[in-house]
N, C-alpha and C positions, 0 to 999 in steps of 0.2 A: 187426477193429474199427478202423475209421478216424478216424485224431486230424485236426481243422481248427483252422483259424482263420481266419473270416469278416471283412469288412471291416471291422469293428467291434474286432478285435484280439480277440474272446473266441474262447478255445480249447473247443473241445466234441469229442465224441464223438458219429459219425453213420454209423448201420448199419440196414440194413434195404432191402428192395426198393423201388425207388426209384418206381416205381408203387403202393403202397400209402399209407393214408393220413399223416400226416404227427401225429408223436405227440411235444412238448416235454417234457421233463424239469427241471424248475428245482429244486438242491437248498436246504437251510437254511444259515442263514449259518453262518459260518468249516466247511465243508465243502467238497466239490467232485463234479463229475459222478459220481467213483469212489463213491458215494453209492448210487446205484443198480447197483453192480456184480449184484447178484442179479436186478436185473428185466431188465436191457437183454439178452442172449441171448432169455430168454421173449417177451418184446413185442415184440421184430424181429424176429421172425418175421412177424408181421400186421403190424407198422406200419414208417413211416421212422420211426426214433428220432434224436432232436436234445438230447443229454443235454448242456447248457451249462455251462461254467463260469462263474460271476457274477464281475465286475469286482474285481480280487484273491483271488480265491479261483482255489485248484489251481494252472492253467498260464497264467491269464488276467491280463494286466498291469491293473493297480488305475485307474480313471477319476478323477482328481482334482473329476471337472464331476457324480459323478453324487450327488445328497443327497436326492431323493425321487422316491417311486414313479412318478410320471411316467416320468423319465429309465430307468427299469430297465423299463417298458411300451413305450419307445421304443427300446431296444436291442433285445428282443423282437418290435417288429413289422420292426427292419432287418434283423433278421437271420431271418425267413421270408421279405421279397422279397429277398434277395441268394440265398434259394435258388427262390424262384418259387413261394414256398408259400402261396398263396390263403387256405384252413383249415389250423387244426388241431385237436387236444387238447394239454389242458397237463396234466399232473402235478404240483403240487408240494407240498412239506413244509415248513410252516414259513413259514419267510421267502418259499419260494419258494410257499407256496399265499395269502399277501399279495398276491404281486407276481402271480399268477394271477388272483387277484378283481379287483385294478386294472386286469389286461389285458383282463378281459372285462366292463367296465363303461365300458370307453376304448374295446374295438375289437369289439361284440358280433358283429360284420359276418365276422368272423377266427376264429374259436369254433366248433368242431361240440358239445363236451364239457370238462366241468372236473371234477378231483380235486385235492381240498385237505385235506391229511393237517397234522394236529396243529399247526391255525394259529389263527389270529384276525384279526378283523375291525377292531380298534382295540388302541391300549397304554393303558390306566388310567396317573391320575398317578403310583399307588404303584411302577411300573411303568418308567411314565418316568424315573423319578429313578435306579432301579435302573440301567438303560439307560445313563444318562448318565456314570454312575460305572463302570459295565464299560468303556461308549469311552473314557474319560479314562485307565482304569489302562494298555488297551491302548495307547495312543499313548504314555504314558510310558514302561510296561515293558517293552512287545512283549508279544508273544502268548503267550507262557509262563507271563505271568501269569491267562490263562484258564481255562488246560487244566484244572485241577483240581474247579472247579468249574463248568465247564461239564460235564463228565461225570457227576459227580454230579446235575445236574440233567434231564443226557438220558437216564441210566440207571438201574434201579432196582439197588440194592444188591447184589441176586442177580445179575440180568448182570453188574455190575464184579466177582463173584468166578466165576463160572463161565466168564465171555468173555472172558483177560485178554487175549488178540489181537487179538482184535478191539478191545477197548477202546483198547492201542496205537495200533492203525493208526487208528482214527477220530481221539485225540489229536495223531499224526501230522498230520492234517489241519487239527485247529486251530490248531495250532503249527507249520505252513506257510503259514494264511491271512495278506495282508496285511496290517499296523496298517489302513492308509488302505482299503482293501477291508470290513476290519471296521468303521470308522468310517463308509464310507456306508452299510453295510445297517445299522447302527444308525438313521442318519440316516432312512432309509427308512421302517424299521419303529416307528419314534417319531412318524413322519408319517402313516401309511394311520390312515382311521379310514372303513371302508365300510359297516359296519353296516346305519345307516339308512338306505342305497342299493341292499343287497342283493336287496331285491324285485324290483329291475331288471332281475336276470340271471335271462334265459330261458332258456340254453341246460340241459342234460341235466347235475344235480352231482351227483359223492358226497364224503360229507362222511367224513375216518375220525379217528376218535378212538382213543386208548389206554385201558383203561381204568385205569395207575399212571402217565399225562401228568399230572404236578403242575408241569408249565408254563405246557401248554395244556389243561384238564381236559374231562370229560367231558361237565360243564351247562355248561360256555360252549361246545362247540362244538354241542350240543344248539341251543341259543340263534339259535348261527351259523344251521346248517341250516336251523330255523323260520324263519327269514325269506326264505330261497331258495325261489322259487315250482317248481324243478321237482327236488329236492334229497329226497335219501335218507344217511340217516347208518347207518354201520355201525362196530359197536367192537371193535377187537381187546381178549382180554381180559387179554393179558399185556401187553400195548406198554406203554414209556414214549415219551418224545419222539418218537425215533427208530423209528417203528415198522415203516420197511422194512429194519430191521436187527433190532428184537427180535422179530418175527413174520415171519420176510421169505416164509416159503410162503404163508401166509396172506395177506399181504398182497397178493403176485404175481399169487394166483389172483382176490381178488377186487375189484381194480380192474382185473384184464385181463379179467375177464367182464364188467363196466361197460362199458367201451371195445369191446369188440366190440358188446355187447349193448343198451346203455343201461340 
């Protein structure tokens, strides 16, 4: 598995045959590429994989300039011409299937396919506020003051006691991302509101819901989907947030039948 780092200073992970198609990875914030540790073997097989680290997350040094989606759709198109990558597919969960919908409402031209797992299309105000008080405690506290209840909120009860390694190693994660890293994907994700745009996007979506995401839930990504003219939603039915962690066969198999198949 091959570790880079692109012009751009972001460190990713890039395997796969280099004539095959060209498949992004973006994960959720204060996480990192090792995110998709379960899929990247499966999908590189058929694809080039480009599983990135987002700016302060993992190995990737933090962008003081980057606070809205824009800037996170413009790292994302630098860093497919610094590899000569014309199309792609993107993957992503979360924050990262935000910064997917932005990419392909900014560069629909760069798009063969999208998969956006356990995201949204806007932050309500109730939401907002929420947001704004997690970036504040993190720049004061540092990230340790996250961990707690970010996990609680990515997992359901049962995982935190059956997975406590796992649970570990993803808190590891959080408690590795940058303050300022964390402070722009706040920034970001307080800013996307694509909603009423989504009709736009013609390319080939699948939408995945969890069906115990009490972040991102079931009717609002219902919601999401219906407005995607060419979009199919399918619900894992154990997932919470993270659901290429709490279904990860499930999941592997069927967004990699997507991508091959449409």
């Amino acid at each position: 598995m091959s570790m880079l780092r692109d012009r751009n200073r972001l460190h990713l992970i890039y395997r796969g045959p280099e004539n095959a198609p060209a498949l992004v990875l973006l994960h959720s914030i204060a996480t990192s590429s090792d995110l998709w540790s379960a899929q990247i073997p499966v999908w590189s097989r058929s694809f080039r994989v480009l599983a990135v680290d987002l700016p302060g997350h993992g190995k990737s040094d933090p962008d003081p300039r980057l606070e809205n989606p824009n800037h996170y759709t413009e790292l994302m198109l630098n860093l497919l011409d610094s590899f000569g990558i014309s199309r792609c597919s993107i993957v992503g969960l979360s924050l990262g299937g935000m910064i997917g919908q932005w990419f392909a409402l900014e560069h629909p031209d760069r798009l063969s396919s999208l998969v956006i797992a356990n995201t949204s299309a806007r932050t309500p105000p109730q939401m907002q506020q929420r947001w704004e008080a997690r970036k504040l405690q993190a720049l004061q506290a540092g990230m340790q003051s996250q961990v707690d209840s970010t996990l609680e909120r990515w997992f359901t009860p049962e995982f935190l006691t059956q997975a406590p390694q796992t649970v570990q190693w993803v808190a590891d994660m959080i408690r590795g991302t940058h303050p300022q890293g964390y402070r722009a994907a706040i920034d970001a994700i307080q800013a996307v509101n694509t909603l009423d745009r989504l009709p736009e996007i013609q390319c080939p979506v699948l939408v995945i819901a969890g069906r115990r995401d009490t972040a991102t839930t079931v009717d609002s990504l219902q919601t999401l989907a219906a407005k995607l003219p060419a979009a199919r939603l399918e619900i894992l039915e154990s997932a919470s947030h993270l659901s290429n962690l709490a279904q990860p066969l499930e999941f592997t198999e069927r967004v990699g039948a997507f991508l091959a198949h449409g």
